[in-house]
C-alpha positions as CSV (number, residue, x, y, z in Angstrom):
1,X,0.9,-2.9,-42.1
2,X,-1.4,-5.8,-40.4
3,X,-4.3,-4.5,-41.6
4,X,-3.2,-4.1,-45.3
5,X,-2.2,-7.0,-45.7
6,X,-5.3,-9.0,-44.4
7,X,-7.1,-6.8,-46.6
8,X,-5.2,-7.9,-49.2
9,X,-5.8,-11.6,-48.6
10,X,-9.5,-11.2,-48.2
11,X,-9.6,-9.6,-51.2
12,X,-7.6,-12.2,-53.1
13,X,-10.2,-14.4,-51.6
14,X,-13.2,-13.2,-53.1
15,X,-11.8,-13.5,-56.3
16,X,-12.0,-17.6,-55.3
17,X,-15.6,-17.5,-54.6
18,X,-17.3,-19.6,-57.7
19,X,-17.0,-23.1,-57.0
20,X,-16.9,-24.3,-60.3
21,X,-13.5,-22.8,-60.7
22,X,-12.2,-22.8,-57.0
23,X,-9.9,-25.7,-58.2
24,X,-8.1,-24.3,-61.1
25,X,-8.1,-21.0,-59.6
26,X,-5.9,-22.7,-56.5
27,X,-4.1,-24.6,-58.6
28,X,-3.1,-21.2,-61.1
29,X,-2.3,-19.1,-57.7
30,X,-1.0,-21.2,-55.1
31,X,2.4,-20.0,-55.2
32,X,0.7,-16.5,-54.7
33,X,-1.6,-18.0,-52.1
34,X,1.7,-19.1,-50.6
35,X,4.0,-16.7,-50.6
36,X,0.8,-13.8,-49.3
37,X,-0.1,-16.6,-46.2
38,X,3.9,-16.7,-45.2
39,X,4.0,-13.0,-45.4
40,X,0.7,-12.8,-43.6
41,X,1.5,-15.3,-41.1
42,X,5.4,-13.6,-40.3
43,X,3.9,-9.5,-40.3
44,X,1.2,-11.4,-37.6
45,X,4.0,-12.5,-35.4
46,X,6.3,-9.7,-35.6
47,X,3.5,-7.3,-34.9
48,X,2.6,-9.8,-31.5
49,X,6.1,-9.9,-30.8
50,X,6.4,-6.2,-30.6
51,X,3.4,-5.4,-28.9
52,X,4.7,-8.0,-26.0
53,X,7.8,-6.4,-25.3
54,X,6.5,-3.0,-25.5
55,X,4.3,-3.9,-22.3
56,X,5.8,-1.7,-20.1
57,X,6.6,-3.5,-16.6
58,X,5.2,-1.4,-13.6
59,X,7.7,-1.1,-10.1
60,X,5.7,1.1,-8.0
61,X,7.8,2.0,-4.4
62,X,5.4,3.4,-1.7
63,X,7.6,4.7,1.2
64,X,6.0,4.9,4.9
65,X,5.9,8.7,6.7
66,X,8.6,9.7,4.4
67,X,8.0,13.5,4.1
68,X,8.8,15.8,0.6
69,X,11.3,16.7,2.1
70,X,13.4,14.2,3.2
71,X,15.3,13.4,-0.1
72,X,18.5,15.5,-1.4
73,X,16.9,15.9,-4.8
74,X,14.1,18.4,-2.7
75,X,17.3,20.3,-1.3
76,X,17.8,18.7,2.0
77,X,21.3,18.7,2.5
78,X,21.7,16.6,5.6
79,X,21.6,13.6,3.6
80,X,22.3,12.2,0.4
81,X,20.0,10.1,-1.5
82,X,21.6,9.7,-5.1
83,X,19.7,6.7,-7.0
84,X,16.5,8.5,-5.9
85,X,17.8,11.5,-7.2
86,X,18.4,10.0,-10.1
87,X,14.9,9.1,-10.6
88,X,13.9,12.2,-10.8
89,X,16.9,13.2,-12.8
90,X,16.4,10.6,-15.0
91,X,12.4,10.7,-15.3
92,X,9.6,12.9,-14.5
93,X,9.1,15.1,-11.6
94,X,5.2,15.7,-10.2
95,X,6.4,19.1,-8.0
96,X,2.8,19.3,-6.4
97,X,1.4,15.7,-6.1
98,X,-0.8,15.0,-3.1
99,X,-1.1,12.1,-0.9
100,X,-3.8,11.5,2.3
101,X,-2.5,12.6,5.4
102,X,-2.4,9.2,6.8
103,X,-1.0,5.3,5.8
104,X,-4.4,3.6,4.9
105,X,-5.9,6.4,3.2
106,X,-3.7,6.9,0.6
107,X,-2.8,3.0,0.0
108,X,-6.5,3.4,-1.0
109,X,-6.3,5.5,-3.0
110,X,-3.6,4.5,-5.0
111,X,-5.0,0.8,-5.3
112,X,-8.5,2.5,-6.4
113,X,-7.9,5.7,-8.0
114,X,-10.8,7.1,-5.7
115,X,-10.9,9.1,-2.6
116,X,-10.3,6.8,0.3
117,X,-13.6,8.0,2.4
118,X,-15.8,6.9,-0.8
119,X,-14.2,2.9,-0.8
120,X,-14.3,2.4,3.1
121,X,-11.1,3.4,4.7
122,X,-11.9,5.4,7.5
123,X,-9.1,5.1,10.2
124,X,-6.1,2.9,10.3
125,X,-6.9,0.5,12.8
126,X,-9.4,-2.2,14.3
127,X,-11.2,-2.5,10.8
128,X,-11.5,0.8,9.7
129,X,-8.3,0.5,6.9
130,X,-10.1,-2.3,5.1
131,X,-11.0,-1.6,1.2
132,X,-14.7,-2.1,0.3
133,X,-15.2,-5.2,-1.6
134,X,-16.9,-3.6,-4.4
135,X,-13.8,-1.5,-5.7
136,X,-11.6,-2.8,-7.9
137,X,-7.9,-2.5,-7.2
138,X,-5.2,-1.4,-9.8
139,X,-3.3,-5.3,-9.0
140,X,-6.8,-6.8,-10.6
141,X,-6.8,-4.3,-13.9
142,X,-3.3,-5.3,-14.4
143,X,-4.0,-9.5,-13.7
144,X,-6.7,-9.4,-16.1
145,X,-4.4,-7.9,-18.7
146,X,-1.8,-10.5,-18.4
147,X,0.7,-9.2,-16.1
148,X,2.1,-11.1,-12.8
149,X,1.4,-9.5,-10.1
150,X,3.2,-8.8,-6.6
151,X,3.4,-7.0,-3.2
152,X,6.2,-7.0,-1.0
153,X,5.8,-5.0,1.9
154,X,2.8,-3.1,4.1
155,X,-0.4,-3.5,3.0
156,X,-2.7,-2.0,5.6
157,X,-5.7,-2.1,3.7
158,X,-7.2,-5.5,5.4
159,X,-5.8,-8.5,7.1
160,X,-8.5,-11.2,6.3
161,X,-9.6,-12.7,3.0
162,X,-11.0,-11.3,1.2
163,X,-9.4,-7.9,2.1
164,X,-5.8,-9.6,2.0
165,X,-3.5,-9.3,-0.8
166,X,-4.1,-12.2,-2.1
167,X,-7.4,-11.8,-2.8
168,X,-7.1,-8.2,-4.5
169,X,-5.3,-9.0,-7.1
170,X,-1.8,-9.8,-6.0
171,X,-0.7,-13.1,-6.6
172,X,2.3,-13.2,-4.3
173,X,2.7,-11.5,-1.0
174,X,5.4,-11.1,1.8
175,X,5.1,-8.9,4.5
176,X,2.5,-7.9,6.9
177,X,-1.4,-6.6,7.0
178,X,-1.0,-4.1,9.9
179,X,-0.3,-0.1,10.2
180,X,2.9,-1.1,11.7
181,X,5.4,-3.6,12.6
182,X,6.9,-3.7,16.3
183,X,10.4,-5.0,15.0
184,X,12.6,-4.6,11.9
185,X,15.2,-7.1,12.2
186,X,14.1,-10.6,11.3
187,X,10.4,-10.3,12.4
188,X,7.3,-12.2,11.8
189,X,5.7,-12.0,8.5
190,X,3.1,-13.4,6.3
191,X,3.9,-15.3,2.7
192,X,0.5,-15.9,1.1
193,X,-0.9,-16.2,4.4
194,X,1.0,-18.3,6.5
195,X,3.5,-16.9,8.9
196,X,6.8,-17.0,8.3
197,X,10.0,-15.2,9.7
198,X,12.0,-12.2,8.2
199,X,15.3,-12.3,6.5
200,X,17.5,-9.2,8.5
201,X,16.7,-5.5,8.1
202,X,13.4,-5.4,7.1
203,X,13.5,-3.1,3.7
204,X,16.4,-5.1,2.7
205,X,14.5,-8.1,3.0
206,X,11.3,-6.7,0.9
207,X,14.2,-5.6,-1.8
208,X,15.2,-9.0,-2.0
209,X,12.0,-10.4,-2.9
210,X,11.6,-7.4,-5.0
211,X,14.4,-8.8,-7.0
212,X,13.9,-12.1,-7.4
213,X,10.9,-11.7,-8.3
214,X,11.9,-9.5,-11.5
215,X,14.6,-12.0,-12.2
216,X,11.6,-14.9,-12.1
217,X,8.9,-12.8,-14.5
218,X,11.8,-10.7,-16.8
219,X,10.2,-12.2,-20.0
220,X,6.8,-11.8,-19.1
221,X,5.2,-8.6,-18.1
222,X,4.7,-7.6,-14.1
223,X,3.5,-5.2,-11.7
224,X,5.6,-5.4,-8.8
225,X,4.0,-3.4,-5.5
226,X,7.1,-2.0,-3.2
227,X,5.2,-0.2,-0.3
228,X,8.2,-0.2,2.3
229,X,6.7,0.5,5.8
230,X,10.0,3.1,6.6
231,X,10.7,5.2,7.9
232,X,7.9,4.5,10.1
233,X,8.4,4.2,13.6
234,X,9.8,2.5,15.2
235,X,12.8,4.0,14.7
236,X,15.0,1.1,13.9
237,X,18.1,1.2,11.3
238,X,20.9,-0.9,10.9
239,X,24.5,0.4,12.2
240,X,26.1,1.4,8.8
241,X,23.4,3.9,8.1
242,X,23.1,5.1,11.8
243,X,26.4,5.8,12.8
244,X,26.4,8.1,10.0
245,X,23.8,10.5,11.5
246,X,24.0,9.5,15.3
247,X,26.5,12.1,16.0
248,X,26.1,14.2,13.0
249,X,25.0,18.0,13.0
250,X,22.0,18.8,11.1
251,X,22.2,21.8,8.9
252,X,18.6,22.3,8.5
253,X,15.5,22.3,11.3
254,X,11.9,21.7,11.0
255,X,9.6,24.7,10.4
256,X,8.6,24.3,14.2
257,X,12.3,23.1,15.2
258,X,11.2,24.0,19.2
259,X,9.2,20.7,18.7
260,X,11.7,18.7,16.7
261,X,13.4,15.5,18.4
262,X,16.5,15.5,16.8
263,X,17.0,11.8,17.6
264,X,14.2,11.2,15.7
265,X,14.7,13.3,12.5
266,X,18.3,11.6,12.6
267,X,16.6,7.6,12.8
268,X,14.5,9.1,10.0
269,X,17.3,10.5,7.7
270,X,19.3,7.3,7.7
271,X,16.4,4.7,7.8
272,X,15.9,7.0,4.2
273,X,19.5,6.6,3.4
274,X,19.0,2.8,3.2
275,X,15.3,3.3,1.4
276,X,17.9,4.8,-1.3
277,X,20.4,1.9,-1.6
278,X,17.6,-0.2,-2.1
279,X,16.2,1.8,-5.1
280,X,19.7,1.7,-6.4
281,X,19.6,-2.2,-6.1
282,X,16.5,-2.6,-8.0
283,X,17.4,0.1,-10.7
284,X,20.3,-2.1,-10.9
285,X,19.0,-5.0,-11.5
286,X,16.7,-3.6,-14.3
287,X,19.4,-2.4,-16.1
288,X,21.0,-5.8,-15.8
289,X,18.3,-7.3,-17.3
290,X,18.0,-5.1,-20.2
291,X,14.5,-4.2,-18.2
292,X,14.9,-0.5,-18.3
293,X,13.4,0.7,-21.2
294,X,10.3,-1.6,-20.8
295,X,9.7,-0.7,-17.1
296,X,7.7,2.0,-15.6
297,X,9.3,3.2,-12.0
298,X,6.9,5.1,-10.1
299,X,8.1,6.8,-6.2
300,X,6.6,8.1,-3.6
301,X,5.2,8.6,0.0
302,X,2.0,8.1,1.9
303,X,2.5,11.1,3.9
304,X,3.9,13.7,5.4
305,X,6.9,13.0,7.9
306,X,6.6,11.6,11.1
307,X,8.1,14.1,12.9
308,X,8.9,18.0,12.7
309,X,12.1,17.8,10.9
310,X,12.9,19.8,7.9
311,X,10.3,19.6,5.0
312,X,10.9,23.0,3.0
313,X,9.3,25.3,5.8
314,X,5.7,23.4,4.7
315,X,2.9,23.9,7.3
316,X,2.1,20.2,8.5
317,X,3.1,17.1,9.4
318,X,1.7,13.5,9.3
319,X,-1.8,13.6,10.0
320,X,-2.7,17.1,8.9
321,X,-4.3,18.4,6.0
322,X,-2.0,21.1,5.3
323,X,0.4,21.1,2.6
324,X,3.4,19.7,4.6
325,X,0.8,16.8,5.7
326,X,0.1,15.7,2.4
327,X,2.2,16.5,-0.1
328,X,5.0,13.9,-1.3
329,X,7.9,13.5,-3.3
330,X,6.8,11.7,-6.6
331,X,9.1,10.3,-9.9
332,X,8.8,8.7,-12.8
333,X,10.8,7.4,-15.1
334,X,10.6,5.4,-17.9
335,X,13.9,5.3,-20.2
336,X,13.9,6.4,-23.5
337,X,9.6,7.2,-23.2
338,X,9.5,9.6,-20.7
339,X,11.1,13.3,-21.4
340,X,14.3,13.2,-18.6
341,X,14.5,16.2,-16.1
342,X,10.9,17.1,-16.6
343,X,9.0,18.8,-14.0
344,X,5.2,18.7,-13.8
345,X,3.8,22.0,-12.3
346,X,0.1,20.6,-12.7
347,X,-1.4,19.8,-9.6
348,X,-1.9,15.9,-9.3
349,X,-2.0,12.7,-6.8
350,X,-2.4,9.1,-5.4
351,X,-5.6,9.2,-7.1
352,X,-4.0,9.5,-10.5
353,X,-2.1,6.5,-10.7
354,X,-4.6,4.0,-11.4
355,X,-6.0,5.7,-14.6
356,X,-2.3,6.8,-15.7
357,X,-0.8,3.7,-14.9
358,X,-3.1,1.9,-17.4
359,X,-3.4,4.3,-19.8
360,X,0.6,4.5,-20.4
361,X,0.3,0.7,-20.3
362,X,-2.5,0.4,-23.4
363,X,-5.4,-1.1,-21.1
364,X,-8.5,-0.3,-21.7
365,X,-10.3,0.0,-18.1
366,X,-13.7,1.0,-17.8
367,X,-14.2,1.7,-14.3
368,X,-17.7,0.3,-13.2
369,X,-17.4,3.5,-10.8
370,X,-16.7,7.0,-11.3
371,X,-12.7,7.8,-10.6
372,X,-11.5,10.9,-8.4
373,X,-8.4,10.4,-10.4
374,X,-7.2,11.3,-14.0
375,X,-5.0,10.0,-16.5
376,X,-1.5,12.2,-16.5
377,X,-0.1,10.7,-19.8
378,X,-1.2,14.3,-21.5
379,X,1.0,16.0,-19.2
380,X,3.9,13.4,-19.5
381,X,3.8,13.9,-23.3
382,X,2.4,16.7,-24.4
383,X,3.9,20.4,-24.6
384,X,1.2,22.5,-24.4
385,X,-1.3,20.3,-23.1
386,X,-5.5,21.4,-22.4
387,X,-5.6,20.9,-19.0
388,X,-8.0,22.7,-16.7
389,X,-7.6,23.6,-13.2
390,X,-8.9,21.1,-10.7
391,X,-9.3,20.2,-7.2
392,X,-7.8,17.6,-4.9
393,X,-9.6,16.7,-1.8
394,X,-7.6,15.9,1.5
395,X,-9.5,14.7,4.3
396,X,-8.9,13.3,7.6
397,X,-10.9,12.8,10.6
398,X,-13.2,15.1,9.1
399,X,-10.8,17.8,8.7
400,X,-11.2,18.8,4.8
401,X,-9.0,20.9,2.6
402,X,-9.4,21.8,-0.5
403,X,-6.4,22.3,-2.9
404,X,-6.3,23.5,-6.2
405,X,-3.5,24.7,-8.8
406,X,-2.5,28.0,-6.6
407,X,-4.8,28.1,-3.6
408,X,-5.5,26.1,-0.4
409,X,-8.7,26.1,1.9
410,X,-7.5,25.2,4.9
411,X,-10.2,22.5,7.1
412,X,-10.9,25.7,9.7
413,X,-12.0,27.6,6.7
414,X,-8.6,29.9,5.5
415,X,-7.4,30.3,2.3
416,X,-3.8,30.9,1.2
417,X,-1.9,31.6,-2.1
418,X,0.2,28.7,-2.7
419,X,2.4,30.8,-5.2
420,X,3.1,33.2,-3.4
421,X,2.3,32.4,0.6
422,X,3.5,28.3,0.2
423,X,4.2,28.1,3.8
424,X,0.7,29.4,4.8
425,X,1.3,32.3,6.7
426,X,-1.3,34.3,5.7
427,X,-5.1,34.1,5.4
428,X,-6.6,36.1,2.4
429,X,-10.4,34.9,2.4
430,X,-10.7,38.2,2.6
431,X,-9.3,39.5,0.0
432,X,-9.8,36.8,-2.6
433,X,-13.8,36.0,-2.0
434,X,-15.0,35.0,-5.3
435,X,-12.4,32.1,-5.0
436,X,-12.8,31.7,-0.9
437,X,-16.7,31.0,-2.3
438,X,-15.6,28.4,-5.0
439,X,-13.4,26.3,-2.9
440,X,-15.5,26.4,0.2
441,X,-18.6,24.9,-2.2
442,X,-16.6,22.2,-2.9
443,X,-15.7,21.6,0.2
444,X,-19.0,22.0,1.3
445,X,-20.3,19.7,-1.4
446,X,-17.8,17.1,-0.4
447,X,-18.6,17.1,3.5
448,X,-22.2,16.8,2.7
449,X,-21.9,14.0,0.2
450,X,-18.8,12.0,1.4
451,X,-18.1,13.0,5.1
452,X,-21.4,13.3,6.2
453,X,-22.3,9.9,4.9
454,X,-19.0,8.0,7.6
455,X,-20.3,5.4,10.3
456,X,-19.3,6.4,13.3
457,X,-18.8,2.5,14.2
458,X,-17.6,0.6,11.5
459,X,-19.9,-2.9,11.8
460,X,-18.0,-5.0,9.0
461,X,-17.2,-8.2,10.1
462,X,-13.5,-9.9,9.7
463,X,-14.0,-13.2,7.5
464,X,-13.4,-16.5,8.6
465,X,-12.5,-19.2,6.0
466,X,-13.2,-17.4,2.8
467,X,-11.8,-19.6,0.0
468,X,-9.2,-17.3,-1.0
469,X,-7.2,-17.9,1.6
470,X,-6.2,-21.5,3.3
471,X,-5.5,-19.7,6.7
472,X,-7.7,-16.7,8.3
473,X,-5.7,-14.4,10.9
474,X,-7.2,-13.5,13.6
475,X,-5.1,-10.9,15.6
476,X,-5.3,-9.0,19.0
477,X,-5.3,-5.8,17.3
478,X,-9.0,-6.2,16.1
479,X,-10.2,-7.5,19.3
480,X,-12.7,-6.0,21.6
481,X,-12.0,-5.8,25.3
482,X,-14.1,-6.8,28.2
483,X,-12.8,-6.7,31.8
484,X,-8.8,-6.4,33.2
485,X,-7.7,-7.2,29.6
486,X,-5.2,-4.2,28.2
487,X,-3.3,-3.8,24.7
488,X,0.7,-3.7,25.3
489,X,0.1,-0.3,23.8
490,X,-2.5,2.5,23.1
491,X,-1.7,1.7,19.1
492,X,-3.5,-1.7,18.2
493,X,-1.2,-1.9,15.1
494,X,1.3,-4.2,16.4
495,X,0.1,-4.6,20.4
496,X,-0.6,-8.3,22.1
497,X,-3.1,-8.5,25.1
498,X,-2.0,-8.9,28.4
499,X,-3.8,-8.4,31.9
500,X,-6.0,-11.5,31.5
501,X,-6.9,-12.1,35.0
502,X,-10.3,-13.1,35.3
503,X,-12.5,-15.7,34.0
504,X,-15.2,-13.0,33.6
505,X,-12.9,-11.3,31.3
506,X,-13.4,-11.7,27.2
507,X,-11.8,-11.4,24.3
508,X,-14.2,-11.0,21.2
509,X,-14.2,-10.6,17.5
510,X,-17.6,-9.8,15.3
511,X,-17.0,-11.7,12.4
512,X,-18.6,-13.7,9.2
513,X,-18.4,-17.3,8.4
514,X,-19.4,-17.4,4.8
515,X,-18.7,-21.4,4.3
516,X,-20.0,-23.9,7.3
517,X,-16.6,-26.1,8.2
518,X,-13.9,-27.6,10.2
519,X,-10.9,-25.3,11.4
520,X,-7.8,-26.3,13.2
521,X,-7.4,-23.5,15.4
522,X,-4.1,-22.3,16.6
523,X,-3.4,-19.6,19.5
524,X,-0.3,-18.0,19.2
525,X,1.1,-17.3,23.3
526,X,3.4,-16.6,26.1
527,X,2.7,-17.9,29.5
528,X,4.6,-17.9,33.2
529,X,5.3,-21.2,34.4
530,X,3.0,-20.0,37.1
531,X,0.2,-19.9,34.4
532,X,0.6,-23.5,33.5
533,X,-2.6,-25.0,33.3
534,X,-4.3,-22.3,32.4
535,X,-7.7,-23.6,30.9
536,X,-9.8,-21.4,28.5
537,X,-12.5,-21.9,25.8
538,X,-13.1,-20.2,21.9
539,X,-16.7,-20.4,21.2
540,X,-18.7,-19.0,18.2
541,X,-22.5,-19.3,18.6
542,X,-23.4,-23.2,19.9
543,X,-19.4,-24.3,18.7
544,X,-16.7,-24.4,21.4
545,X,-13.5,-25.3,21.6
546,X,-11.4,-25.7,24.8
547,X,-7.7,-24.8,24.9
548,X,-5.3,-25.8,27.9
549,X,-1.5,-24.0,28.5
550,X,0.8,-27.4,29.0
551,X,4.3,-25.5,28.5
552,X,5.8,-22.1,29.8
553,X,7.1,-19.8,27.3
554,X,7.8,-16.4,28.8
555,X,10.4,-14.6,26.3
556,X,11.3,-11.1,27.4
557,X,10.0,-8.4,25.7
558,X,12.6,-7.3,22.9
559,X,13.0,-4.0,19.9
560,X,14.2,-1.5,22.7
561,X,17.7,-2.6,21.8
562,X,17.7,-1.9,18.4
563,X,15.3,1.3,18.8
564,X,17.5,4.7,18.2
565,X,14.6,6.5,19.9
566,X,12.1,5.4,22.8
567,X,8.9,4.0,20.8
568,X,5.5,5.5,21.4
569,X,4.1,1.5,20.3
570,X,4.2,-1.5,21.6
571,X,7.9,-3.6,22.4
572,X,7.4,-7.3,20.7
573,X,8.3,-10.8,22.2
574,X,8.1,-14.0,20.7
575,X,4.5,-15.8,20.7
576,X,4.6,-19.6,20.6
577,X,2.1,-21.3,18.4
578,X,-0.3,-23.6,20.3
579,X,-2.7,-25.7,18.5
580,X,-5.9,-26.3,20.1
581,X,-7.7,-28.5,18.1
582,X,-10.1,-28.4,15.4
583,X,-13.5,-26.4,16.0
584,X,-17.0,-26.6,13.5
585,X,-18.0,-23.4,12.9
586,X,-21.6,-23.3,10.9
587,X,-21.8,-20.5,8.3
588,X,-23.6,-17.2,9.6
589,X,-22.5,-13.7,11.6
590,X,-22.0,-13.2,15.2
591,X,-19.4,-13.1,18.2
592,X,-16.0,-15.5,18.2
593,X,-15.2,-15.1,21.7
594,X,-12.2,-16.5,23.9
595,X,-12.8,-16.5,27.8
596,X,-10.6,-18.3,30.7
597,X,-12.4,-21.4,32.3
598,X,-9.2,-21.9,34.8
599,X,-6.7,-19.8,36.1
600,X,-4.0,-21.3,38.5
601,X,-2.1,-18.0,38.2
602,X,-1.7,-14.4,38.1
603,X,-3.4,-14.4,34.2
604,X,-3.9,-16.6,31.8
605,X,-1.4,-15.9,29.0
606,X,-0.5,-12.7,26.6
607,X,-2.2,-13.4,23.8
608,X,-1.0,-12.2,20.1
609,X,-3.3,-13.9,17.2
610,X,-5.4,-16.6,16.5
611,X,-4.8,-18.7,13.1
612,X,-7.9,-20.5,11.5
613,X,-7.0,-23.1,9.1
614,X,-10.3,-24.7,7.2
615,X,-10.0,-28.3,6.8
């Protein structure tokens, strides 16, 4: 209808085109002229109007070690998750949708819509989680095509600018950087960068933003980020959900139940009965707002559970590349667009949502790289849709699978029917060989092109004072140890340092200054009044900076009392800021090192972070 009727009023205008009788011409038509603008001018608007609020909205939930089966909707029946049910009751179910075997990873790919060994995220930890700067995130796509952008939760995909939220297309963030936090209740967070403290339970906290933040941007299109960090350890819950498992009998076992720690499986049950309530709030909300049937919901998990509890008798946990490793639970619904109760047999994953996302959305994105993912829309709309088989990679610590629509190639080189074996029981390389030979090219293929091809150190350096970001963090858990100094913990996630005894012990961090200028530099600390005076001194190349301890603060340790099981990471305390005064760092690469000058005590504090703040 837009098109005809420009047509038409180009066409009028050629009629106009003599000057000699442009006048009388104008003068003969203008009510014509009129009436054709006004009708030109209202088809215009309606047709902008409607393609504005057909812009679907995008809430994408990411839940933290949440395995497939750890949802009533998959048939576990020692819980009851009914607004995530509803999801899939509701919208679309993807009944074999794949995820990395690890937190990082798949964040990755979700973000990229590539395999996370081919944009930089190696491990989970000390660097190794950051996103290459060269891909391009599914927050930017969506910025550039007008929508307001958010993340509430775990990002664990780099902690510095310009790895941080912020700078990947996010325009507001609240949460945390790390693998893992070492306290649910109130903790330290991040807003934008600058450290703030939590509002109670953690997941009800990242809800609330969540909610204002729809409320806020309900006229305008958004992509809102949910990637809650339960129910990673540890294993912390608040008392209505708990008390409903603490003493209750569980109907159904892990697949290896000798191993299972009941406690555990139990912490993890009701941590996912409160990830529920808080889909129901947000669904709520929607629906309050008259949002629904403009808004995209998408769940799912990162991995496999945490723990051998009951996951449909799947081979696998978290961190292995079988099927009980990697696959997760994955809905969405859009109402009124999207075909209710639908099931998608297809085999798909993380690596999809970028290209599917955009495509149900309208936006055109030509990826300057080649995508590991594909678009799903053909599947979500179409009966009888072409769709080839494929093959979705899963890789961890070199271990590679290969899975496609009814087969898996196990990393130590077995294959298994997925129709009819799904619990991998039994090898049948044997018996299948002109398929054994197809998937173990691929995977050969991939381990030559992509694994092969992995640093075993990874050399990038953490930024200081990019300009995306007023305040850099610099935390323990990146540090490099020289000396007595020890992490609170083997897991560098959410550990402190502690053990600083010596003045011949350092504490160093390889990173980049891309801007010569002035920081104010502020340690965040705990000290013994024994330790008071403690002297020490940041340097990075010919700049130093020397810090002195003037007040004890020596807070107790604290998270065992609201841990329902004993925590393989680090207990928290409190860390008191400390400024140290400002510190001229020229632009270049090398070493920012902290060392003790002075020591009147038994160490010279435990130390958490370190805050740069360019003047």
């Amino acid at each position: 209808m837009c098109t005809k009727q420009v047509n038409s009023f180009k066409n009028f205008c050629k009629k106009t085109e003599a000057n000699f009788n442009i006048m009388m011409i104008l003068k003969r038509n203008f009510r014509q002229i009129f009436c054709l603008a006004l009708l030109l001018f209202n088809v215009v608007a309606v047709c902008a109007q409607h393609h504005s609020k057909t812009k679907p909205n995008i809430v994408l939930i990411l839940t933290d070690d949440q395995g497939w089966g750890d949802l009533s909707v998959n048939g576990n029946t020692n819980l009851n998750t009914p607004n995530i049910d509803k999801l899939a009751e509701k919208g679309v179910t993807f009944d074999r949708f794949y995820v990395s075997p690890v937190c990082a990873p798949t964040r990755a790919e979700l973000l990229t819509g590539r395999y996370h060994l081919r944009v930089g995220v190696t491990g989970v930890s000390s660097g190794e989680e950051r996103l290459n700067l060269d891909e391009t995130t599914i927050a930017e796509v969506f910025k550039v095509a007008g929508y307001t952008t958010a993340a509430y939760g775990k990002w664990h995909n780099g902690t510095q600018a310009p790895y941080h939220p912020n700078t990947r297309g996010f325009e507001d963030f609240y949460g945390f950087c790390s693998g893992h936090w070492g306290d649910y209740f109130s903790p330290m967070l991040e807003h934008n960068g600058e450290i703030v403290k939590g509002n109670g339970f953690i997941i009800d906290d990242l809800t609330d933003h969540g909610l204002a933040f729809i409320e806020k941007n309900k006229d305008n299109p958004f992509f809102l980020y949910l990637p809650f960090n339960t129910p990673h350890s540890p294993m912390q819950v608040p008392d209505k959900y708990w008390n409903k498992f603490k003493d209750k009998e569980l109907t159904q076992r892990g697949k290896d139940f000798e191993k299972e720690d009941i406690l555990h499986s139990k912490a993890a049950l009701a941590m996912s009965e409160n990830i529920d309530w808080n889909v129901g709030r947000l669904m709520a909300k929607l629906d309050e707002l008259k949002l629904s049937e403009n808004t995209i919901i998408i769940y799912l998990s990162d991995n496999g559970p945490n723990g051998h509890r009951w996951n449909g008798g799947m081979k696998g946990i978290k961190g292995s590349t079988d099927e009980g490793g990697v696959r997760s639970p994955m809905f969405m619904k859009w109402k009124g667009t999207l075909e209710a109760g639908k099931t998608i047999k297809e085999i798909s994953g993380a690596i999809d949502l970028l290209p599917t996302l955009t495509d149900l959305a309208g936006i055109a994105y030509n990826s300057k790289k080649e995508l590991d993912g594909v678009s799903l829309k053909p599947l979500l709309f179409e009966k009888n849709p072409k769709w080839e088989d494929r093959f979705i990679i899963n890789c961890w610590r070199k271990r590679t699978s290969i899975r496609s629509q009814n087969y898996r190639l196990g990393y130590n080189g077995e294959l298994f029917d997925m129709v009819e074996d799904p619990n991998q029981t039994t090898d049948i390389s044997a018996v299948k060989p002109t398929i054994f030979k197809k998937l173990s090219e691929v995977k050969e293929q991939w381990e030559s092109e992509v694994v092969s091809k992995i640093p075993e150190i990874d050399n990038r350096p953490f930024i200081i004072g990019h300009p995306g970001l007023k305040t850099t963090q610099i935390p323990a858990r990146d540090a490099v140890l020289y000396g007595n100094v020890l992490r609170s913990s083997q897991y560098p996630n959410c550990s402190y340092l502690t053990n600083w005894k010596s003045i011949n012990d350092k504490i160093s961090w390889n990173v980049e200054v891309p801007k010569e200028g002035d920081f104010e530099v502020v340690i965040y600390y705990t000290c013994a009044p024994e330790g008071i005076g403690s002297t020490f001194e940041l340097s990075f190349g010919s700049a130093k900076l020397v810090g002195k301890i003037t007040e004890p603060f020596n807070p107790p340790e604290k998270g065992m009392e609201n841990d329902r099981v004993k925590r393989i990471e680090s207990y928290i305390k409190e860390f008191k800021p400390l400024k140290i005064g400002t510190i001229h760092l020229k632009k270049g690469h090398g070493v920012l090192e902290l060392q003790a000058t002075e020591i009147p005590g038994a160490q010279v504090m435990d130390f958490r972070l370190l805050t740069l703040e360019r003047i």
